[in-house]
C-alpha positions as CSV (number, residue, x, y, z in Angstrom):
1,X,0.0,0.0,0.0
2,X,1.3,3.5,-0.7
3,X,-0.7,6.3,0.5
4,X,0.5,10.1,-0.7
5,X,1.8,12.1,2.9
6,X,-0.3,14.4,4.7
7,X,-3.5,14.9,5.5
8,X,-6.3,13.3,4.0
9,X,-9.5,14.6,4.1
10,X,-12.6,12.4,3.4
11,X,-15.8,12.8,3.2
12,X,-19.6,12.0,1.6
13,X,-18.4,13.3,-1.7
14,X,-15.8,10.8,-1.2
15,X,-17.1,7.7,0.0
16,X,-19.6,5.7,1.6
17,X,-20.4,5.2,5.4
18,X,-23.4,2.8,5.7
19,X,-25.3,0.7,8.2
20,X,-27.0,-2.5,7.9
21,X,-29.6,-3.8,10.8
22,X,-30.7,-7.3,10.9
23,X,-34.0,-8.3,12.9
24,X,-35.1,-10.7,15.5
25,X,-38.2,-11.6,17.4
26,X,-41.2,-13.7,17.1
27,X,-42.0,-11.4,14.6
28,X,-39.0,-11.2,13.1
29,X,-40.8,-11.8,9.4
30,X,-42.8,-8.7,9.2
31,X,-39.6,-6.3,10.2
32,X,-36.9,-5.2,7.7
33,X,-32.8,-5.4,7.2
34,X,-32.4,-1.6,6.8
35,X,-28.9,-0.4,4.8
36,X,-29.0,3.3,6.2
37,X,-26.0,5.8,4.7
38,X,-24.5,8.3,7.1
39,X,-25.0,11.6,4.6
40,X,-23.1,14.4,7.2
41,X,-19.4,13.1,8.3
42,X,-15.6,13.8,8.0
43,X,-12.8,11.8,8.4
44,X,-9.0,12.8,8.7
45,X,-6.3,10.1,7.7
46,X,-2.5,11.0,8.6
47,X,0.1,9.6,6.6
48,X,3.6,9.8,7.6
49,X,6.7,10.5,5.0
50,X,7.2,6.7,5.1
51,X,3.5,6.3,3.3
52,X,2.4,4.7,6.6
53,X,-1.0,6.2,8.1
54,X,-0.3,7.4,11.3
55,X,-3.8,8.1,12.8
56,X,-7.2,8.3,11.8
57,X,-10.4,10.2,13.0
58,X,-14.1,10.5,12.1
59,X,-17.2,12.8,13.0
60,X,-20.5,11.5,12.3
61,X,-23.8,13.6,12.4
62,X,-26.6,10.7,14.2
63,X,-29.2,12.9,12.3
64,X,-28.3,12.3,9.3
65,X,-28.4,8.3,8.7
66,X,-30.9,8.4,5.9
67,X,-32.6,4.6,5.0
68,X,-31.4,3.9,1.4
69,X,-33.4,0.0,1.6
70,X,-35.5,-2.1,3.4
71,X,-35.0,-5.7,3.0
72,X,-37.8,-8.6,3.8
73,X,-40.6,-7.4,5.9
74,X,-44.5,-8.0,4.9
75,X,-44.5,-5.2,2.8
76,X,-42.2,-2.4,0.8
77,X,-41.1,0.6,2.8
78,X,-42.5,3.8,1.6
79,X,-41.5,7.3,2.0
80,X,-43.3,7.9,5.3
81,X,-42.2,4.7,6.8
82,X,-38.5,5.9,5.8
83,X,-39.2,9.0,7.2
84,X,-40.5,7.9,10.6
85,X,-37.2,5.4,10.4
86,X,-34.8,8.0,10.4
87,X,-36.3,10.1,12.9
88,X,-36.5,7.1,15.8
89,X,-33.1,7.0,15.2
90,X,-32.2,10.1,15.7
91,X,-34.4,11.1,18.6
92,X,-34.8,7.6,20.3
93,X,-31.8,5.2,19.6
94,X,-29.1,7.9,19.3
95,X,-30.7,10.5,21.1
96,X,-29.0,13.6,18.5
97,X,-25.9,12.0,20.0
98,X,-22.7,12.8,17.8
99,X,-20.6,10.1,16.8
100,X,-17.0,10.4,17.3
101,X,-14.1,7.8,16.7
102,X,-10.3,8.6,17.2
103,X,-7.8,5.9,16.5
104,X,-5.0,4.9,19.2
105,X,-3.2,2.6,16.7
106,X,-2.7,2.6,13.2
107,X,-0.8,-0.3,11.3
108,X,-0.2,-1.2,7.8
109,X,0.7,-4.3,6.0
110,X,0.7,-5.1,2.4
111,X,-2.9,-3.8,1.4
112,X,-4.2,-4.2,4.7
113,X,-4.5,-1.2,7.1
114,X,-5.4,-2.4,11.1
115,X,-7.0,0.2,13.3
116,X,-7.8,0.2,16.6
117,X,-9.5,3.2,18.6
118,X,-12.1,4.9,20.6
119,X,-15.6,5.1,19.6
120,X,-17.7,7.1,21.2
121,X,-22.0,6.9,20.8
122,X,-24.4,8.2,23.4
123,X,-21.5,9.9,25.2
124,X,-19.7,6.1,26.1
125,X,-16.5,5.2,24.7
126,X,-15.4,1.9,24.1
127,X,-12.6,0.1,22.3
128,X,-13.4,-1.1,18.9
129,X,-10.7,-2.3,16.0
130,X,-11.0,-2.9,11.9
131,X,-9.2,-3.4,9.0
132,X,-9.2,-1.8,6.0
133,X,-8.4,-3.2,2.6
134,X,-6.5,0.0,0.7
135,X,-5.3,-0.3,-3.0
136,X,-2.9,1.5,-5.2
137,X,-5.5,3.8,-6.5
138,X,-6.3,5.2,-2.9
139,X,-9.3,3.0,-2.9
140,X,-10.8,1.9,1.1
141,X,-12.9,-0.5,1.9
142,X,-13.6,-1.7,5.3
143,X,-16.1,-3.4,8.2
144,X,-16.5,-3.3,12.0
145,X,-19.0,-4.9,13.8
146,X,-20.4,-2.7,16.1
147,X,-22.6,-4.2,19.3
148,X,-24.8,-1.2,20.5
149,X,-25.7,-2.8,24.1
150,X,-21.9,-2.2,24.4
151,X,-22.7,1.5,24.3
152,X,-25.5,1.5,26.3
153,X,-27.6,1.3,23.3
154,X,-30.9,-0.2,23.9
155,X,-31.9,-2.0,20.3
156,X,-35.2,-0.3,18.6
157,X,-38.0,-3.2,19.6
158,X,-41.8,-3.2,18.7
159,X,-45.0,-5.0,18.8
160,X,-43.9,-5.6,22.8
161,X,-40.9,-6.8,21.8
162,X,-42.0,-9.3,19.4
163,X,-40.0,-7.2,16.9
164,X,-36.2,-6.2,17.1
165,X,-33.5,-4.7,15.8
166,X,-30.5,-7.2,16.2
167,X,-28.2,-5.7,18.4
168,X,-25.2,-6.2,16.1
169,X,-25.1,-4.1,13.1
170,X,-22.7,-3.9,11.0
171,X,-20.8,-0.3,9.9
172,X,-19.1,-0.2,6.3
173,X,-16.9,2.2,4.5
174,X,-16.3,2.1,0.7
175,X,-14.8,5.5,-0.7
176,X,-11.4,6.9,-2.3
177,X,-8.8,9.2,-1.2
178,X,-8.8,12.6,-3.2
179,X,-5.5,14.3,-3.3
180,X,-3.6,15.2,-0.2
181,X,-2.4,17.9,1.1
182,X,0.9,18.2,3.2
183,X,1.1,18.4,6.8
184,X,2.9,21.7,6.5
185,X,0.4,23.2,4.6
C-alpha cells in the first residue's frame, strides 16, 4: 500500500459510510434489514513520510443516517415509513448524539491497514478495531462490527418486543482518497 503524505480529508463526496440492521423476534418476518447511509461526516487520515498512516479520526452527524433499503418485511417501505425510520433513530436510539471515533493505533501491511481506537456513541467510549483493505488507487474499503448494548444502546423493539433490531449491526466504508495535502500546509 502507498498512500501520498499528509492529510487526508474524506468525506460524503468521497465515499460511503453505511449501516446495515438485521432483525429478531417472534416477529421477526414482518420487520426489515435496513442499509442506512450516514450523509453528514468527516474523516481525517495522517500519513507519515514513510506512506504509513499514522492516525485516523471521524465525526459522524446521528441525524443524518438516511434509509437507502428495506429488506424482507410484509411489505415495501415507503416514504413515510422511511421518514419515521430515520427520525426514531435520531431522537430515540441515538438521542441527536454525535458520533466520534479517534484511532490509538494505526498499522499497515501489504494492502491491509489495522486500526484500533475509541468510539464514542451516546456519550460512552469503548474500544473497537477494523481493518481496511487499501489499494494503489487510494481505494478503502472496510467493516467493523459494532454491538450497540456495548454502548449503552438499547436496540429499537416493537410489537412488545416481538420485533427487534439485532443488536449487532454492521458499519461499512467504501470510498477513495482525493488528493492530499501536506502536513505543513
Amino acid at each position: 500500500m502507498s498512500m501520498a503524505a499528509g492529510t487526508h480529508k474524506l468525506g460524503p463526496e468521497d465515499g460511503i459510510l453505511a449501516v446495515r440492521t438485521g432483525r429478531t423476534g417472534a416477529a421477526a418476518k414482518a420487520g426489515h434489514d435496513l442499509l442506512l447511509h450516514v450523509t453528514a461526516w468527516q474523516a481525517t487520515l495522517e500519513v507519515a513520510e514513510d506512506s504509513a498512516p499514522t492516525s485516523l479520526a471521524l465525526e459522524a452527524d446521528a441525524g443524518s443516517l438516511r434509509v437507502r433499503e428495506g429488506t424482507g418485511g410484509l411489505q415495501a417501505l415507503g416514504d413515510d415509513d422511511k421518514e419515521n425510520i430515520e427520525q426514531t433513530i435520531d431522537e430515540e436510539v441515538l438521542q441527536r448524539h454525535g458520533i466520534v471515533f479517534s484511532s490509538t493505533s494505526v498499522r499497515s501491511a501489504g494492502d491491509r491497514m489495522s486500526v484500533e481506537g475509541t468510539l464514542t456513541l451516546l456519550g460512552n467510549a469503548r474500544p473497537i478495531a477494523f481493518e481496511f483493505t487499501v489499494d494503489g488507487d487510494g481505494r478503502l474499503s472496510g467493516s467493523a462490527v459494532v454491538k450497540q448494548s456495548e454502548w449503552g444502546i438499547t436496540p429499537y423493539s416493537t410489537l412488545f418486543g416481538a420485533l427487534k433490531v439485532a443488536d449487532e449491526v454492521e458499519v461499512t466504508f467504501a470510498g477513495r482518497l482525493r488528493g492530499s495535502r501536506s502536513s505543513a500546509d
